[in-house]
C-alpha positions as CSV (number, residue, x, y, z in Angstrom):
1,X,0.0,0.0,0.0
2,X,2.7,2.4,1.2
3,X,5.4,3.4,-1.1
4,X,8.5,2.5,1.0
5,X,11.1,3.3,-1.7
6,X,10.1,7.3,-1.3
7,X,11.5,8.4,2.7
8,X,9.3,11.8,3.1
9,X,11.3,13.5,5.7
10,X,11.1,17.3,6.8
11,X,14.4,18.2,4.5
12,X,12.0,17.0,1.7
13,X,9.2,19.3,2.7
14,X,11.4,22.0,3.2
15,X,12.7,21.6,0.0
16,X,9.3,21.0,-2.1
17,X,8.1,24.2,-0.1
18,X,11.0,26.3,-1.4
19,X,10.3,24.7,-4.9
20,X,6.9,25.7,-5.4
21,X,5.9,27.7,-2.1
22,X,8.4,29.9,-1.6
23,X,6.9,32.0,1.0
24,X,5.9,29.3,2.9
25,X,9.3,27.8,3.6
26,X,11.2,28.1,6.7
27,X,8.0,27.8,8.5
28,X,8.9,25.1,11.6
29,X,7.8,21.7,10.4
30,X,7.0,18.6,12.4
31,X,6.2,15.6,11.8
32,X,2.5,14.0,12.9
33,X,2.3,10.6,14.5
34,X,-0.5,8.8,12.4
35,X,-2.4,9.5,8.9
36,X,-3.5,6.2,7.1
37,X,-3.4,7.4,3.4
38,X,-1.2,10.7,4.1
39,X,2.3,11.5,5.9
40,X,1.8,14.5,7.9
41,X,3.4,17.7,8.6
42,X,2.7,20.0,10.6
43,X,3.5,23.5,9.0
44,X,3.8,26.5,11.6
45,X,1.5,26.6,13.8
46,X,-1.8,26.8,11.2
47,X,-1.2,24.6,8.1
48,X,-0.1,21.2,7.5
49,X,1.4,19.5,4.6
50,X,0.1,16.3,3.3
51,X,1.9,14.1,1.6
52,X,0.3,10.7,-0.5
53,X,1.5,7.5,0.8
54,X,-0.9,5.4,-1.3
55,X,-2.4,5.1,-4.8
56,X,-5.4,6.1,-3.8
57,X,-4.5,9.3,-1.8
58,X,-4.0,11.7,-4.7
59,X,-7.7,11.4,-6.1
60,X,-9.1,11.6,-2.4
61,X,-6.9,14.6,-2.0
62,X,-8.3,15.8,-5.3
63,X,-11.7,15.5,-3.9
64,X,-10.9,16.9,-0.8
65,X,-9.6,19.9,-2.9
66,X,-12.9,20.0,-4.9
67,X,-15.8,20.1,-2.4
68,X,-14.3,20.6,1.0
69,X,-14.5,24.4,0.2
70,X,-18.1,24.0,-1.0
71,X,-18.8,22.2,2.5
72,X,-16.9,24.0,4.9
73,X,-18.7,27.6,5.6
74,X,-21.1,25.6,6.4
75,X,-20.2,23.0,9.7
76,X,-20.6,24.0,12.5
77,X,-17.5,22.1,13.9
78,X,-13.6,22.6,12.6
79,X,-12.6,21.4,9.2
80,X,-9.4,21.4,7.5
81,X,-10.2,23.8,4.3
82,X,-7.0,23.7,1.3
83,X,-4.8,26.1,0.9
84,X,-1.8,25.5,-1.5
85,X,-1.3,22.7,-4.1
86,X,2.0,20.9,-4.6
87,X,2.4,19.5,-7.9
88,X,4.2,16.3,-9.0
89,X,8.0,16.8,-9.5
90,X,11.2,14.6,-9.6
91,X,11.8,14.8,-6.0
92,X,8.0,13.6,-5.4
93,X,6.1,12.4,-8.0
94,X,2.8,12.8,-6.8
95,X,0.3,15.7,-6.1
96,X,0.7,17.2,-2.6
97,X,-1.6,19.5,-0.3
98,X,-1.4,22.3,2.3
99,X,-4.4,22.6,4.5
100,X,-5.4,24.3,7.7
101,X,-4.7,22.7,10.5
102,X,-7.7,21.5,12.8
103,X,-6.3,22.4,16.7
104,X,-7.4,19.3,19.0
105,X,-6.3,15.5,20.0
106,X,-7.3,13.0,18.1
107,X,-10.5,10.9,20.0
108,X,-8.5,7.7,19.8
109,X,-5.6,9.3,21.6
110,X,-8.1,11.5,23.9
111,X,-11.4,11.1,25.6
112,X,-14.8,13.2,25.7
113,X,-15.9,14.1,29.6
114,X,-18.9,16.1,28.3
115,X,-20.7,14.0,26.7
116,X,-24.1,16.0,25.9
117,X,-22.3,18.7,24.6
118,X,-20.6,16.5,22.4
119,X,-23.9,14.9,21.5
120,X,-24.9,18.0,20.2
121,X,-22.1,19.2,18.8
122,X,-22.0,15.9,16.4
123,X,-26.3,16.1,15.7
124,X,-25.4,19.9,14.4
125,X,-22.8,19.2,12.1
126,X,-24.1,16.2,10.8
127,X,-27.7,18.3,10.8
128,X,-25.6,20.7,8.4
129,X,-23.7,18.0,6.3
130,X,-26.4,16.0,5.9
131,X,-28.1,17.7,3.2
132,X,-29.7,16.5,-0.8
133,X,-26.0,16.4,-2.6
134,X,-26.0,17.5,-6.2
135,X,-25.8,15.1,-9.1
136,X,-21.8,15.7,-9.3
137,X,-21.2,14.6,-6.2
138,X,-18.7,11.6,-5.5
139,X,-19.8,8.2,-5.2
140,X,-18.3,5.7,-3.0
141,X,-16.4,2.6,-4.4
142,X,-15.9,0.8,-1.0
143,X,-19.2,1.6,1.3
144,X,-22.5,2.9,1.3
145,X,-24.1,0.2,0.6
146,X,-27.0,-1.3,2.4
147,X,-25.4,-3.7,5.5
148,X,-27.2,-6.5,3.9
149,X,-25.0,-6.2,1.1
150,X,-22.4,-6.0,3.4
151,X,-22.3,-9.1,5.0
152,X,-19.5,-11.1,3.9
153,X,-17.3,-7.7,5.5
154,X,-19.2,-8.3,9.0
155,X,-18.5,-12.2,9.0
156,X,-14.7,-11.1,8.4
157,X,-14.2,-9.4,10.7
158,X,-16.3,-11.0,13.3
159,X,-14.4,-14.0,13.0
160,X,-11.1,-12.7,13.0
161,X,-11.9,-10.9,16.6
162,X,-14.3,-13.0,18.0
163,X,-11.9,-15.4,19.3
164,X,-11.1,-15.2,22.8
165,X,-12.8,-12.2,24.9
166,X,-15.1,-11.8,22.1
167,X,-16.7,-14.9,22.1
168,X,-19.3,-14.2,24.3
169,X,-21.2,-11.7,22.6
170,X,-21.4,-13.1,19.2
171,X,-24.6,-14.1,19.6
172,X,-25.7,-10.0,20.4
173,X,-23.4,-8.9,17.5
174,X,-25.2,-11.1,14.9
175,X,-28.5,-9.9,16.6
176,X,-27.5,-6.2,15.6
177,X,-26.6,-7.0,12.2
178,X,-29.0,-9.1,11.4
179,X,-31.5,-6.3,12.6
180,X,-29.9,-3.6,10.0
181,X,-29.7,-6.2,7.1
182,X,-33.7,-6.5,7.9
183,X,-34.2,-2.7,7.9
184,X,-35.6,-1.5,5.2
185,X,-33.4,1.0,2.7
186,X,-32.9,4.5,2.3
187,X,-35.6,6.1,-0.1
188,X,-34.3,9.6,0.6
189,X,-32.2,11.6,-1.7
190,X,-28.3,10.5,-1.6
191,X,-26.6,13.2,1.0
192,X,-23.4,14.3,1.9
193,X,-21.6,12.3,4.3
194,X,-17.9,12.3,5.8
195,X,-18.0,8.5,4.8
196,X,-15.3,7.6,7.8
197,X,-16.1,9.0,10.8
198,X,-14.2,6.9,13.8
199,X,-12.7,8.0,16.7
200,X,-9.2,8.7,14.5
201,X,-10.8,11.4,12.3
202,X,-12.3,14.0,14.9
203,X,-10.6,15.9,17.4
204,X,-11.4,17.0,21.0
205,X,-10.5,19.9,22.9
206,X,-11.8,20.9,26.0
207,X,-13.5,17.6,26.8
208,X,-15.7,17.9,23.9
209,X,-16.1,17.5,20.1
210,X,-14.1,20.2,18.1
211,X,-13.5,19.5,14.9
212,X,-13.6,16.9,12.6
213,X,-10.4,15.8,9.8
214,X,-9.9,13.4,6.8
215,X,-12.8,13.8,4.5
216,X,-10.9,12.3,1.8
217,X,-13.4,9.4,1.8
218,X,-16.8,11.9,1.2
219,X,-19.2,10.2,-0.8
220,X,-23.0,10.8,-1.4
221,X,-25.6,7.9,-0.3
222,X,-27.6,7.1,2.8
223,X,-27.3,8.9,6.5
224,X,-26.7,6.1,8.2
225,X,-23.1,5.7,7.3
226,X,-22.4,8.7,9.5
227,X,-24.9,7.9,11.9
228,X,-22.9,4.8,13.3
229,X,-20.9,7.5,14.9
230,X,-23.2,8.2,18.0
231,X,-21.5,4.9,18.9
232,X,-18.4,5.0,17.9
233,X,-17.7,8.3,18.9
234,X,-19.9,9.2,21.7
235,X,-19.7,8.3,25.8
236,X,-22.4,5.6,26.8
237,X,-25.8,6.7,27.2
238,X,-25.7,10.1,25.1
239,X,-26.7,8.5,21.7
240,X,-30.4,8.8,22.4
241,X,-29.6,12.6,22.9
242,X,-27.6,12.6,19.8
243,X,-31.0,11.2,17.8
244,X,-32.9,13.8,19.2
245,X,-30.5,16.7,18.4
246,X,-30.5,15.0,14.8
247,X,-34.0,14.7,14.7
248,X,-33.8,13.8,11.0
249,X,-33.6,9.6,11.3
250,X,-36.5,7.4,10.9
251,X,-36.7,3.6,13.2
252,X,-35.0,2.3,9.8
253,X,-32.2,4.3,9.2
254,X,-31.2,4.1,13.0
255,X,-31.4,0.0,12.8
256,X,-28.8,0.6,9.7
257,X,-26.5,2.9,11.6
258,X,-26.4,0.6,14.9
259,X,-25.2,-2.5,12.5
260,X,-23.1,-0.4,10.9
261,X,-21.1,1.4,14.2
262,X,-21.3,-2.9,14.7
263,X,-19.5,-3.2,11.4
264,X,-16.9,-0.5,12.0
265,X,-16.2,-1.4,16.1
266,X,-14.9,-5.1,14.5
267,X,-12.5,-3.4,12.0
268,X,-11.6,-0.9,14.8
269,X,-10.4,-4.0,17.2
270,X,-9.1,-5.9,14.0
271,X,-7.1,-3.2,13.4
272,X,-5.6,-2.9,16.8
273,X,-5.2,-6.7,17.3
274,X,-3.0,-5.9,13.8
275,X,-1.0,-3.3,15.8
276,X,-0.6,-5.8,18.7
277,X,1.0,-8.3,16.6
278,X,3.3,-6.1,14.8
279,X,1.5,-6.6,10.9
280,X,1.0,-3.4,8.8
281,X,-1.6,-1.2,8.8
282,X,-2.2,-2.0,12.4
283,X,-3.2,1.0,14.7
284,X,-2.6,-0.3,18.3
285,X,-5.3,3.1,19.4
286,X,-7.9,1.2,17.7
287,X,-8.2,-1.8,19.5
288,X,-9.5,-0.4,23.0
289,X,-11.8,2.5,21.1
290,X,-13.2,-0.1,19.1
291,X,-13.9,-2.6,22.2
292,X,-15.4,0.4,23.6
293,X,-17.8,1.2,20.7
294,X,-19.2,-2.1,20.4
295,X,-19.5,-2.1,24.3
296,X,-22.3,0.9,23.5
297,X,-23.6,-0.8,20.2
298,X,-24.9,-4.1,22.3
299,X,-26.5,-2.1,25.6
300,X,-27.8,0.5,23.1
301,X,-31.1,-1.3,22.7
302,X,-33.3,1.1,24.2
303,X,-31.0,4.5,22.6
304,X,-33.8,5.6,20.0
305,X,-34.9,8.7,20.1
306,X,-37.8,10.0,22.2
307,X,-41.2,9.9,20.0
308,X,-42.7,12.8,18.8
């Protein structure tokens, strides 16, 4: 996935920024622990540089350039916005980005002690995202899709955790899927979604929700994509206050979302697991946030929102 025989280091940055942003060089730069599809640096204290570490990353960057700026006046919460564009060049042969930087710890590294104000916080911006995307709009190659048609995923994943600790709540985590595959499908008109919220790709300051990062995988399709997040992201007991904020899901899409968080808590431990045994790609922050998401997802039963 990664392409090991290119070492991005901060003389590199430097040296593309003096290339083709001149004014911008000699700005401090630091490197940022993480990024799945991007190296990151941090560039002063209000822009960082991201640099492709996949094939995929330049067209997500290139949407990311395209709509974030159509999206971001917007949302209520923090968004990294472009800037500057680095273009391919013998000492880095793909397509680069500047962006603002979005001030905060990342969720997996951090925790949220107000939870109501962070259940609010995510109903408003997903309130504001969540809106009739035009006919242009990205579609997704990888997700959106209806869990039922996403089932071969959720037994993946489920039996490559469910060993061990897991093993006694199968039974409850092929109740919740098995309740969204039943639910019936979205009939609304396809809206804009983040397409990967998890607790690596928002940011909290002060104990809350404060911005949210990586929309490189925004797509158009059905709500309940996003809507998985008032478990993955939020404390226990707050997503029925989240669904109330929201006020804009039906029984049906809520069934999706809670198989979905389901979906995404199993590739959140698999991921860590992957981390714990040393193979690539694994993220040894995941593991405990997604444990802790599919905690809420099977004592959620009664976390609808309040009727009418």
């Amino acid at each position: 996935m990664t392409d090991s025989e290119i070492e991005i280091t901060a003389e590199l940055v430097d040296d593309l920024l003096e290339d083709q942003h001149p004014d911008l060089a000699g700005l401090a730069i630091r490197k940022v622990v993480g990024g799945w599809d991007n190296h990151m640096w941090r560039l002063g204290n209000e822009l960082v540089v991201r640099m492709p570490r996949t094939e995929r990353t330049p067209d997500l960057q290139r949407k990311e350039r395209r709509w974030l700026p159509v999206l971001a006046p917007r949302l209520p919460l923090s968004v990294p916005t472009p800037v500057r564009i680095g273009e391919p060049s013998a000492r880095f042969p793909r397509p680069w980005t500047i962006m603002t930087w979005v001030p905060g710890e990342p969720l997996d590294c951090a925790s949220i002690s107000r939870g109501d104000h962070a259940a609010d916080s995510l109903a408003r911006f997903l309130s504001a995202l969540h809106v009739a995307a035009p006919t242009e709009a990205p579609p997704s190659s990888d997700r959106g899709a209806h869990p039922k048609k996403c089932t071969d995923g959720f037994e993946k994943f489920l039996q490559a955790v469910a060993p061990g600790s897991m093993s006694a709540d199968v039974h409850d985590i092929r109740d919740v899927w098995d309740d969204a595959a039943a639910a019936p499908e979205w009939e609304g008109p396809p809206v804009w979604l983040h397409g990967d919220l998890h607790p690596a790709n928002v940011v909290v300051s002060d104990g809350t929700l404060s911005g949210v990062i990586d929309f490189g995988d925004m797509f158009a399709g059905d709500p309940a994509w996003d809507l998985a997040a008032a478990w993955l992201l939020l404390p226990a007991g707050t997503a029925s206050r989240f669904f109330d904020a929201y006020a804009q899901a039906d029984e049906a899409t809520i069934r999706r979302a809670r198989g979905l968080a389901a979906l995404k808590s199993l590739f959140l431990i698999h991921m860590g697991q992957n981390g714990e045994r040393g193979l690539p790609g694994g993220k040894l922050t995941w593991g405990p946030a997604g444990r802790a998401a599919l905690d809420r997802v099977l004592t959620s039963s009664l976390d609808r929102p309040s009727p009418a």
